[in-house]
C-alpha positions as CSV (number, residue, x, y, z in Angstrom):
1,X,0.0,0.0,0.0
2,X,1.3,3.7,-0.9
3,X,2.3,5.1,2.5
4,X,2.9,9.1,0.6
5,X,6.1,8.9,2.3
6,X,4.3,9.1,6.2
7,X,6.3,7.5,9.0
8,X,5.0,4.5,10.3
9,X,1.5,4.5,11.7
10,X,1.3,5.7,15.8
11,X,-1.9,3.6,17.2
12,X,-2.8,5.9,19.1
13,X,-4.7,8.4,16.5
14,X,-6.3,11.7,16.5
15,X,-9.4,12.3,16.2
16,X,-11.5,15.1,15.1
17,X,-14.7,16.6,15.3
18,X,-15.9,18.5,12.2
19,X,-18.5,18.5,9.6
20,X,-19.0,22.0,8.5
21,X,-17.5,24.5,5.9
22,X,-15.5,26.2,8.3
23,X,-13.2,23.3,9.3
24,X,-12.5,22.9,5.6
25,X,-10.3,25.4,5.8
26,X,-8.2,23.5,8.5
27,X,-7.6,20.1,7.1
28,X,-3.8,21.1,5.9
29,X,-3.5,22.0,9.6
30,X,-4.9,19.0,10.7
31,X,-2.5,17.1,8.4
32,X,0.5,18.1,9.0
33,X,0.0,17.9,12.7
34,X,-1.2,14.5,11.9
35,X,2.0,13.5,9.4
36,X,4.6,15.4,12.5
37,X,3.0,12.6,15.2
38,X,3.3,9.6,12.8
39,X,-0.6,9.2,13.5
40,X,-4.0,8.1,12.1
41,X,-6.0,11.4,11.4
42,X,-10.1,10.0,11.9
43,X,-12.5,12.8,11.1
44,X,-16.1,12.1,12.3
45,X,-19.1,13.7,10.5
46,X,-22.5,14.3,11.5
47,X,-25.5,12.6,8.8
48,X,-28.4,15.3,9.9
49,X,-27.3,18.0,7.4
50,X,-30.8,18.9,5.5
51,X,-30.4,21.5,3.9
52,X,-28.9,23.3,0.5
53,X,-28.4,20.4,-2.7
54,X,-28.3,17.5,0.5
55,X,-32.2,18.3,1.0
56,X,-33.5,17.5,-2.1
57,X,-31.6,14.2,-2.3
58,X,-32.5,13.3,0.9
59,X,-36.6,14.2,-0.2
60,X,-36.0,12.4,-3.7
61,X,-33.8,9.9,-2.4
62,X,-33.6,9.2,1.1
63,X,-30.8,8.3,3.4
64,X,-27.8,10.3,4.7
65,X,-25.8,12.9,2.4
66,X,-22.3,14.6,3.5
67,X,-18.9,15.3,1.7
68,X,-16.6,16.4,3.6
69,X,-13.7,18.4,1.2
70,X,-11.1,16.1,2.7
71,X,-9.0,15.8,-0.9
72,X,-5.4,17.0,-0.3
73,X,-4.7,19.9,-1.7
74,X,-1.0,19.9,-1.7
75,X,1.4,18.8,-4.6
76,X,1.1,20.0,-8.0
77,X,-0.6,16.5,-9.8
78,X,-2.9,18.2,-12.1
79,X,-5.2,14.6,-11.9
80,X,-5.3,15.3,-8.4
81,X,-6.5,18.7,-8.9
82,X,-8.8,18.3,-11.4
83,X,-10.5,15.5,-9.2
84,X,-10.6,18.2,-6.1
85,X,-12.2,20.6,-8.7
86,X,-14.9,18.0,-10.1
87,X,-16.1,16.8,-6.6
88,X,-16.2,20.3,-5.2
89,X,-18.3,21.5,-8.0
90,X,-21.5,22.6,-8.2
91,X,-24.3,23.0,-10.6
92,X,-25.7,26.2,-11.9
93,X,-28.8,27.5,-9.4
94,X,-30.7,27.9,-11.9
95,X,-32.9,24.7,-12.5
96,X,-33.3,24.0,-16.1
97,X,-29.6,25.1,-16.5
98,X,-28.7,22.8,-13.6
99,X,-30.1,19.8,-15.3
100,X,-28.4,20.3,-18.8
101,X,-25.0,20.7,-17.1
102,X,-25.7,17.6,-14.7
103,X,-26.1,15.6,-18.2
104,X,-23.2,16.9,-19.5
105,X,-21.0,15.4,-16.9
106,X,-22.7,11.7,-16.8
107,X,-22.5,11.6,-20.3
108,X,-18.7,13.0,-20.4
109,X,-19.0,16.1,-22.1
110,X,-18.3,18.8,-19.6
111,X,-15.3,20.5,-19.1
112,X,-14.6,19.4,-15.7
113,X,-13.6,15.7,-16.5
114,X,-10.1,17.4,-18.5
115,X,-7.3,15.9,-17.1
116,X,-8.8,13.0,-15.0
117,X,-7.7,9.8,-16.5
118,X,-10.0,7.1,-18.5
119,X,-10.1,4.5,-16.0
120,X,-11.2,6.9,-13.1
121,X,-13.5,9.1,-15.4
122,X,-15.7,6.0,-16.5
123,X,-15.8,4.6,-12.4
124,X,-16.9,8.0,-11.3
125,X,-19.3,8.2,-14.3
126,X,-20.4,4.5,-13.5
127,X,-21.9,5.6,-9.9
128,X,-23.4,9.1,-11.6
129,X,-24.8,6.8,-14.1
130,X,-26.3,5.0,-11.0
131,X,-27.8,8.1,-9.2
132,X,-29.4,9.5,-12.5
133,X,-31.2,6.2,-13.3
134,X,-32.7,6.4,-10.0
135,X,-33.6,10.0,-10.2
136,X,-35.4,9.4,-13.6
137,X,-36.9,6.2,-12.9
138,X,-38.6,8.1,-9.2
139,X,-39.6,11.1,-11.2
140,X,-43.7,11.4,-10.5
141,X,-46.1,14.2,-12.2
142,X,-46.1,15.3,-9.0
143,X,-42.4,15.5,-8.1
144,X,-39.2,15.7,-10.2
145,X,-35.5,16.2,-8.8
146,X,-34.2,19.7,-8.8
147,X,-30.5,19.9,-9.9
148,X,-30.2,23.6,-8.8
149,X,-26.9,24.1,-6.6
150,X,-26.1,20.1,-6.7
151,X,-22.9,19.3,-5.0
152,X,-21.1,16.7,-7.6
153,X,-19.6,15.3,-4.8
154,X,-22.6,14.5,-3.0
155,X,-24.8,13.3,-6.3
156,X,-20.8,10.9,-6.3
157,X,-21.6,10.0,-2.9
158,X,-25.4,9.1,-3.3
159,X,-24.7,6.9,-5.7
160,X,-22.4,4.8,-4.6
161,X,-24.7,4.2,-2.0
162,X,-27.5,3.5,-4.0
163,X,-25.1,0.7,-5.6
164,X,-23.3,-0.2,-2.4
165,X,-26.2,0.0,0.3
166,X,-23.6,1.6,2.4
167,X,-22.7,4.9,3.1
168,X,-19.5,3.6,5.0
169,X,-18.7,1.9,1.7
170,X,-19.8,4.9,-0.3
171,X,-17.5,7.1,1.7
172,X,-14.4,4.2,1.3
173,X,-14.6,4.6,-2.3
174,X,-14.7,8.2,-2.4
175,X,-11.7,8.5,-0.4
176,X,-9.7,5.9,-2.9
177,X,-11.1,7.7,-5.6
178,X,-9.7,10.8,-4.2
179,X,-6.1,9.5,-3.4
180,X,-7.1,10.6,0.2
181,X,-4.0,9.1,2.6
182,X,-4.4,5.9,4.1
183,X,-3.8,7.3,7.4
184,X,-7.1,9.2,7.0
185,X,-10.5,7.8,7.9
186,X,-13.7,9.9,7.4
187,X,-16.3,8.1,9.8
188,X,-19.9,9.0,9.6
189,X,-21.4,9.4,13.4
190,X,-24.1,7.0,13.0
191,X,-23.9,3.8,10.1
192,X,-26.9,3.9,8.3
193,X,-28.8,4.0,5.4
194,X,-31.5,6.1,6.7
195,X,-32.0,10.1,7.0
196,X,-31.6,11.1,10.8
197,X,-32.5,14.2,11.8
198,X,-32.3,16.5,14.5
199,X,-34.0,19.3,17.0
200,X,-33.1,21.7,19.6
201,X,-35.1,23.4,22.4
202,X,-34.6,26.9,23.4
203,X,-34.2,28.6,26.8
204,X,-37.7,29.9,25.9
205,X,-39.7,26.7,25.2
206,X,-39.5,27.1,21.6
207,X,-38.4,24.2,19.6
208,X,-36.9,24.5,16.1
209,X,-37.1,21.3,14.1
210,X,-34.4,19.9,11.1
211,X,-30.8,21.1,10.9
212,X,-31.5,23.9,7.9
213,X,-34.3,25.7,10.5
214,X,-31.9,25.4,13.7
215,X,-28.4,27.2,12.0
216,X,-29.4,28.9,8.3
217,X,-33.2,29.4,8.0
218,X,-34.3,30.4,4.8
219,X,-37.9,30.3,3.0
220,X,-38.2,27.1,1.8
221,X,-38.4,26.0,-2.2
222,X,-41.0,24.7,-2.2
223,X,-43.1,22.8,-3.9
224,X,-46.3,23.8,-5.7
225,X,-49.2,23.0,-4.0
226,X,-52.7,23.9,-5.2
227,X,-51.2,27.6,-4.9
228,X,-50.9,27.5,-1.0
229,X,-47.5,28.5,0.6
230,X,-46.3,27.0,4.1
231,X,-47.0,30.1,5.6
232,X,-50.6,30.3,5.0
233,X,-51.5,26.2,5.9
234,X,-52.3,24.7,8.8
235,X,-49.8,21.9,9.9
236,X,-52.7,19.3,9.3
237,X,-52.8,20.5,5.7
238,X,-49.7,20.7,5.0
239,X,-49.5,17.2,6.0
240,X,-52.1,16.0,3.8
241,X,-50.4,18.0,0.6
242,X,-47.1,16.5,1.3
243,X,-48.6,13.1,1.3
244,X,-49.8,13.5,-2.3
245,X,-46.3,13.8,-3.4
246,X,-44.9,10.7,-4.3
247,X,-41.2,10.9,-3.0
248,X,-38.3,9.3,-0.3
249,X,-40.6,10.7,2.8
250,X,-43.0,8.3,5.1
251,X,-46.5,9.6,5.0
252,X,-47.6,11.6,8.0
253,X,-43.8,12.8,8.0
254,X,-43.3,16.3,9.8
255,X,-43.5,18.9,6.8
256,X,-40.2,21.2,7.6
257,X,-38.4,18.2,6.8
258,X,-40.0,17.6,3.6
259,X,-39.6,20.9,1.9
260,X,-36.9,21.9,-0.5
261,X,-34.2,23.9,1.2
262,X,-31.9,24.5,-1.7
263,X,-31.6,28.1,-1.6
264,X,-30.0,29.6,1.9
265,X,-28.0,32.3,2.9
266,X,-25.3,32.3,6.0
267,X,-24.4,35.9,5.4
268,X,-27.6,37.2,6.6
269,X,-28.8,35.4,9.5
270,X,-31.5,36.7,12.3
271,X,-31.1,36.1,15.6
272,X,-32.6,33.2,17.4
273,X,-34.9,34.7,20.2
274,X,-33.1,32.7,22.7
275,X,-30.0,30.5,23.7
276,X,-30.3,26.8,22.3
277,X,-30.4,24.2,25.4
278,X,-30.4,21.1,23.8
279,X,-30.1,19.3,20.6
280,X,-31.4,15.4,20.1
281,X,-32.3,13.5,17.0
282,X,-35.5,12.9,15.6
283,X,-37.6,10.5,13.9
284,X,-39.6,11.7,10.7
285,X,-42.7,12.0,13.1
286,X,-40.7,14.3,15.8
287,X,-41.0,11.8,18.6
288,X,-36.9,11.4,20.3
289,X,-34.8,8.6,19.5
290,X,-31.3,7.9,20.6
291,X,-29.1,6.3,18.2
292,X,-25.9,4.3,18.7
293,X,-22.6,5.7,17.3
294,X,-21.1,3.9,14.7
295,X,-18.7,1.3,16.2
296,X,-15.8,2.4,13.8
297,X,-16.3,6.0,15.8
298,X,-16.5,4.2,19.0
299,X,-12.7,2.2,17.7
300,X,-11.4,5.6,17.0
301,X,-11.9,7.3,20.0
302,X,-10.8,4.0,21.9
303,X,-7.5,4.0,20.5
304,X,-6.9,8.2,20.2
305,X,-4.5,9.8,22.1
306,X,-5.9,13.3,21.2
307,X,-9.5,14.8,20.1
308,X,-10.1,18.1,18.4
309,X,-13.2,19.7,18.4
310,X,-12.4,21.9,15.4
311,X,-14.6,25.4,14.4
312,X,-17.2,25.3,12.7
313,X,-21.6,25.4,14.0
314,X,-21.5,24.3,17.6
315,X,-25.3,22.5,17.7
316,X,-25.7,21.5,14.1
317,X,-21.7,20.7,12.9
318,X,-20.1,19.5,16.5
319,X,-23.0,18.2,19.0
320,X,-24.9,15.9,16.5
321,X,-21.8,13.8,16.5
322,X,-21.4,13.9,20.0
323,X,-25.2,13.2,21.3
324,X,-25.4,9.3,20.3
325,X,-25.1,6.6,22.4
326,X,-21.1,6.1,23.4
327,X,-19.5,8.7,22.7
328,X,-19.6,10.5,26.0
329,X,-18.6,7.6,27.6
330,X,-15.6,7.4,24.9
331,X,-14.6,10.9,25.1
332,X,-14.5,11.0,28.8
333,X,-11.7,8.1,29.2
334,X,-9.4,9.1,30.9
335,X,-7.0,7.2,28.2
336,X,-7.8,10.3,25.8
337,X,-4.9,12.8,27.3
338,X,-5.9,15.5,25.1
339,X,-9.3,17.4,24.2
340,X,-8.9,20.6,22.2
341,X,-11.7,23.1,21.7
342,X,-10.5,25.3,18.7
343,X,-13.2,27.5,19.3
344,X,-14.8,30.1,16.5
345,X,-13.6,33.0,15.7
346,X,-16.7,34.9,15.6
347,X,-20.8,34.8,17.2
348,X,-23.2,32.8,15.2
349,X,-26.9,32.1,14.6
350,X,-26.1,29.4,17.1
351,X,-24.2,30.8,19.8
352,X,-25.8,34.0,19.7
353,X,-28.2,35.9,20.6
354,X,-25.6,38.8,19.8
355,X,-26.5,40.5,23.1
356,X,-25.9,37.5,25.2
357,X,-23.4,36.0,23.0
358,X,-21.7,32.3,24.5
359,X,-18.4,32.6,26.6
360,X,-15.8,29.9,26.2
361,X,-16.9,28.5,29.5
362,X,-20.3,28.0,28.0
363,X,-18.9,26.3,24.9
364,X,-17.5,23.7,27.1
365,X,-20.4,23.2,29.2
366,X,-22.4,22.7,25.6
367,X,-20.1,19.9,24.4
368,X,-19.7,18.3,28.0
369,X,-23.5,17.9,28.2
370,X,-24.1,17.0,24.4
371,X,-21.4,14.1,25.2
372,X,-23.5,13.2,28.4
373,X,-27.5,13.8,27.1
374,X,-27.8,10.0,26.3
375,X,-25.6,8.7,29.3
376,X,-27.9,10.4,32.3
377,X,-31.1,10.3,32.8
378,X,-33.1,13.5,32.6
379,X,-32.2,16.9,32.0
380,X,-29.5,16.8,34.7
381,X,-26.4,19.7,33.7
382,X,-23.3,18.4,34.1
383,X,-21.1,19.9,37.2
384,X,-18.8,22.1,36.0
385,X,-16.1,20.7,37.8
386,X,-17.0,17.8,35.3
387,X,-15.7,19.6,32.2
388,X,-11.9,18.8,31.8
389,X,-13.3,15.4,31.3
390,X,-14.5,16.3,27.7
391,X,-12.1,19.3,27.3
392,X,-8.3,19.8,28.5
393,X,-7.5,22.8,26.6
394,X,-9.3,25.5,24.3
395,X,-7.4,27.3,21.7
396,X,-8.9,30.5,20.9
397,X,-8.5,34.4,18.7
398,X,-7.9,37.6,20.8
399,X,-10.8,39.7,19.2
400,X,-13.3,41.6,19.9
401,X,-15.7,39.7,17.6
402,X,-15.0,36.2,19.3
403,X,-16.4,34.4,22.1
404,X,-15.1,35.9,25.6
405,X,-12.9,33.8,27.1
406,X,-11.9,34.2,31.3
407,X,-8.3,32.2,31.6
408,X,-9.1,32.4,35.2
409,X,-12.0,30.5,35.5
410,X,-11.3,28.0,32.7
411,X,-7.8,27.3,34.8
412,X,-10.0,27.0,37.6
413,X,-12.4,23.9,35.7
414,X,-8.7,22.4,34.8
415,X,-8.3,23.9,31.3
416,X,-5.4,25.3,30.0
417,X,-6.0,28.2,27.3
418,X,-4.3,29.0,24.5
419,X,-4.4,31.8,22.9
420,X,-3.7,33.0,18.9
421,X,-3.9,36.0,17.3
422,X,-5.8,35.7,13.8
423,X,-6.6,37.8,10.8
424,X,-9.8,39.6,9.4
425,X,-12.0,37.5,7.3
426,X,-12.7,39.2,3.6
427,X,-16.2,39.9,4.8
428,X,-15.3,41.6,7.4
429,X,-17.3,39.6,9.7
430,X,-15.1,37.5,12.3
431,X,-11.6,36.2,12.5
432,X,-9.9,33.5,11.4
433,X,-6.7,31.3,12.4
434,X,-3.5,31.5,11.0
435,X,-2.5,28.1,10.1
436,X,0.8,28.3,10.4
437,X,0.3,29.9,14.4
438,X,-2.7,26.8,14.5
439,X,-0.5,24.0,13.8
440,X,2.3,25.3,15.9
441,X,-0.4,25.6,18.9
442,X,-1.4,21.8,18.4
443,X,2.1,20.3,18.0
444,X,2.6,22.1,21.1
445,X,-0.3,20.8,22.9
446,X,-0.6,17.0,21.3
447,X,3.2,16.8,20.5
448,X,5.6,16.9,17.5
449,X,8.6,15.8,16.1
450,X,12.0,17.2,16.4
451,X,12.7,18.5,13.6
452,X,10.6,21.7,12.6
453,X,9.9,23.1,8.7
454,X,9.6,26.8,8.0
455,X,9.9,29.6,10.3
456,X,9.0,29.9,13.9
457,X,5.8,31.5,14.9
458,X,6.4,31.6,18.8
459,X,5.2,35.2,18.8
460,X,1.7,34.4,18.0
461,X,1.1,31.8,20.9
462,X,0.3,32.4,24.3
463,X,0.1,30.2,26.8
């Protein structure tokens, strides 16, 4: 097997939380801390995501739907590239342009497949060719697949499921398609074939249901029916219209996770009117369940010497992965040395409202009773003298526009606190890490080799 020139494989792994756009932006980090230990690198993804392209496959298709942009991006290979470019594409948002361009990449005319070799062009084809069939043969008078703002990756990702009847396997041959290393696993939270979903309470009894709704609410696209809009049915009718739509969803399903969510913006978010408490998954119906965590999760976090909850939506990106049944009891082993919060360089949606924005303190008390929701009965909150159990150290941005953090009082729970200086995101809006000051802040925490590349950064971390 090609080893990319990686020291020998440590047993003892890391492992990361992630599963949102923002921790994109970290996996070179990631890596090269990874590559410097001589480790396994696991990334763990939440399945609940229901909203942009993933909704309308989920409606059309069913099942779980998630790439994570885990293709390296270093080296100059231009196959490499071009494969990084293809499954990071996606389709026009405008639908009947959407659907010409979608056929001009299973049948091999579009642009994108240049420079991706034969043999892997007709095996990714194969699979598209898989997912197409299957949209055409469930297209209904009543309902046809929208290809606005398709993720080719996922529509990839789909089908080999459809072919495989395994997302595990679908996600295995993605990553070999990909060249990913073999010292990276990308493990869904929860094995299954089968759309989960998820809901959160706030501190003011209201309770928002489906992933889209909690972090990135938009008005839905939706469907036409008999000229009556969501807004102006009663939950009974909208029900009953649903029904008559011939698609992936069980009948008497809950209707905001039936509709179309392709269209959403993250740029122009309201306010939730109060703090989320707690987050739990769903059946199509709304009634609590409490799924087990994939054993392969479970394996990882068994043998990790470090975790990572990376950036990225707190209750819809980090909590859904931690909320099944195991994990806490995983994560708070004593085994696990290490537990880094990188924590966000900016307020959102979810860890708002912006006049009572989350402190770092809070962040940890979220994750330490997300990890414990399914191990205690009730809605106990978990001491905060509890907390180093699920987090040893939080790495965080001096700025105005992050989450407060008070060194004293974390120091005081048993968490050490590192902190980074970062740099203005384009919009204006928030911070982000440097990666260079990142990754020297993790080998420093988790451990490194001897031997250091490129110039020191010591300036930028304090401890």
């Amino acid at each position: 097997m090609e080893t990319f020139g990686l020291p020998p494989v440590n047993p003892k792994g890391i492992v990361i939380f992630s599963g949102g756009t923002a921790a994109n932006s970290l996996v070179d980090v990631f890596e090269k801390v990874s590559t410097g230990n001589g480790c396994s690198l696991s990334y763990v993804i939440p399945i609940s995501d229901n909203g942009g392209s993933s909704s309308e496959l989920i409606r059309v298709l069913g099942g779980p739907g998630r790439l994570v942009r885990l293709i390296p991006s270093n080296g100059s290979s231009s196959e490499r590239t071009a494969i990084r470019t293809f499954f990071n594409h996606r389709l026009s948002s405008e639908p009947d342009r959407a659907r010409y361009e979608w056929l001009d990449i299973v049948e091999a005319r579009h642009e994108l497949w240049k420079d991706i070799p034969s043999p892997k062009k007709e095996l990714i084809r194969s699979f598209l060719n898989v997912l197409n069939m299957e949209i055409v043969k469930r297209a209904r008078p009543s309902s046809v697949f929208n290809f606005a703002k398709a993720s080719v990756g996922n529509m990839f990702l789909t089908g080999a499921r459809l072919f495989s009847g395994s997302f595990e396997a679908a996600i295995y041959l993605l990553s070999s398609v990909c060249t990913i290393p073999p010292h990276v696993s990308i493990l869904p939270i929860i094995n299954t074939n089968f759309t989960h979903h998820i809901a959160a309470s706030l501190a003011n009894n209201t309770l928002i249901v489906g992933q889209n709704s909690i972090s990135h609410p938009s008005a839905p696209t939706a469907l036409s029916l008999s000229g009556e809009t969501p807004a102006t049915l009663t939950p009974t009718r909208e029900t009953e219209l649903h029904d008559s739509i011939e698609d992936a969803n069980l009948p008497g399903s809950l209707p905001t996770l039936r509709r179309q969510n392709i269209i959403f913006s993250k740029a122009d978010e309201e306010d939730l009117p109060a703090r989320i408490e707690r987050v739990w998954y769903i059946n199509p119906y709304g009634q609590e369940i409490r799924p087990p965590a994939s054993p392969r999760v479970l394996e990882a976090l068994h043998t990790a010497k470090a975790v990572v909850y990376s950036i990225g939506s707190l209750y819809t990106s980090v909590a859904p992965s931690l909320i099944p049944r195991g994990v806490g009891e995983a994560l708070s082993s004593p085994n696990i040395r290490i537990k880094i919060l990188i924590l966000n360089g900016s307020i959102d949606r979810e860890t708002g409202p912006l006049w009572a924005p989350m402190t770092a303190v809070e962040f940890v008390g979220a994750i330490a009773k997300a990890a414990t929701g399914t191990e205690i009965e009730g809605e106990e909150v978990v001491a905060k003298k509890e907390h180093a159990r699920f987090v040893t150290h939080v790495i965080y941005i001096d700025s105005p526009d992050a989450p407060k953090v008070d060194r004293e009082e974390l120091a005081r729970l048993g968490i050490e606190s590192v902190k980074l200086y970062g740099r203005k995101n384009g919009d204006g809006k928030g911070v982000r890490y440097d990666a260079t000051a990142l990754t020297q802040a993790l080998e420093a925490i988790v451990g490194r080799k001897a031997e250091r590349e490129g110039p020191s950064r010591r300036n930028t971390l304090h401890h």
